[in-house]
C-alpha positions in Angstrom: -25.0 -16.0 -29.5 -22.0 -13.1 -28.6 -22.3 -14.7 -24.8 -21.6 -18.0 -26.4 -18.8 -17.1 -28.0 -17.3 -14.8 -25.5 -17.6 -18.2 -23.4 -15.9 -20.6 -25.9 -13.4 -17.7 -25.9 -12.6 -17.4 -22.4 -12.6 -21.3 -21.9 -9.7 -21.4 -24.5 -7.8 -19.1 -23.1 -7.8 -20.1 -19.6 -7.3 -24.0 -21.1 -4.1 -22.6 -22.5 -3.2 -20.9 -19.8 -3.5 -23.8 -17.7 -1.1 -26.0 -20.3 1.1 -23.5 -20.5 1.3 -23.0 -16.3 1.9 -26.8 -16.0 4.5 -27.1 -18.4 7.4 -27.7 -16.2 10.2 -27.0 -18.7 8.5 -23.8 -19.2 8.7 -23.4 -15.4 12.1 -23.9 -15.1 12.7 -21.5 -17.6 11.0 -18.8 -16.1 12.6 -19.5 -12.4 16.2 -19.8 -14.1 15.4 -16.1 -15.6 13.9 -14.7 -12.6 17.1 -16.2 -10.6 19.6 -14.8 -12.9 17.7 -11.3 -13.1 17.6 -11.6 -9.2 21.8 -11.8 -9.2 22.2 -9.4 -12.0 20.6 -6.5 -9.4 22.6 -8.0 -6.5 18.9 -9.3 -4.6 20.5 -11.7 -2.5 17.0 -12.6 -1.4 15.2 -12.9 -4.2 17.7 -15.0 -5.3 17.5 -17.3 -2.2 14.0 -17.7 -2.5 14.5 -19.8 -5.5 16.7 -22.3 -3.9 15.3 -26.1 -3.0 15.2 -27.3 0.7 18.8 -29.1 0.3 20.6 -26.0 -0.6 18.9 -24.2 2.2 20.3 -26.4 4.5 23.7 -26.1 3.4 23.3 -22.4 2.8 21.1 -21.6 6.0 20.9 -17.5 4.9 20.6 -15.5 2.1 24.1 -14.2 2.8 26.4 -17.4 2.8 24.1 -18.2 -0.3 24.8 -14.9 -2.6 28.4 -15.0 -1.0 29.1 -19.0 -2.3 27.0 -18.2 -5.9 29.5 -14.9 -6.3 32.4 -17.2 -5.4 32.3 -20.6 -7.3 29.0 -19.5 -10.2 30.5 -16.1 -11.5 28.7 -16.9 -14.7 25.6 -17.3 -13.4 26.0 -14.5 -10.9 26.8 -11.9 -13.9 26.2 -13.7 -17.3 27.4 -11.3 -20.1 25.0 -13.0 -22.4 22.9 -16.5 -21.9 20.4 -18.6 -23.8 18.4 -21.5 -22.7 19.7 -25.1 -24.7 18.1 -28.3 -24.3 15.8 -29.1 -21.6 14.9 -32.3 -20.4 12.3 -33.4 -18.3 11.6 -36.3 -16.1 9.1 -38.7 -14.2 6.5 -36.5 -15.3 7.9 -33.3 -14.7 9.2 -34.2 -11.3 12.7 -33.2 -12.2 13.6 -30.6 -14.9 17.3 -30.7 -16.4 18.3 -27.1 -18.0 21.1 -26.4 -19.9 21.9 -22.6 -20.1 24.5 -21.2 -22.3 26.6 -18.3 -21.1 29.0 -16.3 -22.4 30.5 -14.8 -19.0 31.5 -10.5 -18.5 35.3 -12.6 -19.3 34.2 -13.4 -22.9 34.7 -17.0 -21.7 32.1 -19.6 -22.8 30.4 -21.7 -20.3 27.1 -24.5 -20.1 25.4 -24.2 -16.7 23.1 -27.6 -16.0 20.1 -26.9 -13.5 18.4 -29.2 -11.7 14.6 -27.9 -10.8 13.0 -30.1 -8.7 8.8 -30.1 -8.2 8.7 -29.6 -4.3 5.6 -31.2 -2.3 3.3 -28.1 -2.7 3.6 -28.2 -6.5 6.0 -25.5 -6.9 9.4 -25.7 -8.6 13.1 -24.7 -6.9 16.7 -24.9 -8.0 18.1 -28.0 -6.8 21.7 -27.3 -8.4 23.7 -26.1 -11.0 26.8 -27.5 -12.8 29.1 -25.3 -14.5 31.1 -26.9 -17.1 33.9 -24.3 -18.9 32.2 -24.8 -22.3 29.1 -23.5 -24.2 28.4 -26.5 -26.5 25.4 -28.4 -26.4 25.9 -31.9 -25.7 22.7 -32.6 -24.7 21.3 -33.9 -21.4 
């Protein structure tokens, strides 16, 4: 009877293991954080490694990458303070739309809009990032 329910134990937690895995706004999530943690310690490749296929071929090394990112996304480069808004997902998790809200080292407020996009192997990458000079959620 204890191997039984040592079973029915383990089954739940890999089932919500699994759900929780496949939930691609959760996914974004995580990628956004490990992105942002990535530029807070100046690791210009783990940083890169997050990037889609499109913004890889516009920014063909990790170098012209952290050097564009430290020149037009300051706020996402060194966020003083952020916190994930609303999320939205689409064509069944295909394409994730992330608002993060940031208040920048500058005290200045800003909403950063990602675009995650599944890629053919199943995994998620940053496919862009909007940076609008204000930290009110409008939605997405």
């Amino acid at each position: 009877m204890r191997a039984f329910f040592i079973a029915a134990f383990l089954c739940c937690i890999s089932f919500t293991t699994a759900a929780f895995a496949e939930d691609p706004v959760q996914t974004a999530q995580n990628l956004i954080e490990q992105q942002i943690q990535a530029f807070l310690h100046d690791d210009a490749a783990t940083a890169y490694s997050f990037a889609a296929p499109g913004i890889k071929a516009l920014f063909p090394d990790k170098d012209s990458f952290f050097a564009m990112v430290k020149k037009s996304y300051q706020p996402v480069y060194h966020p003083g303070n952020y916190a994930f808004g609303k999320s939205r997902a689409i064509d069944n998790g295909a394409v994730v739309y992330q608002e993060v809200l940031i208040t920048g080292t500058d005290d200045k407020d800003w909403t950063a809009i990602y675009q995650i996009t599944r890629q053919p192997d199943g995994s998620y990458k940053i496919n862009g990032v909007q940076i609008l000079s204000k930290a009110t959620s409008e939605g997405i």
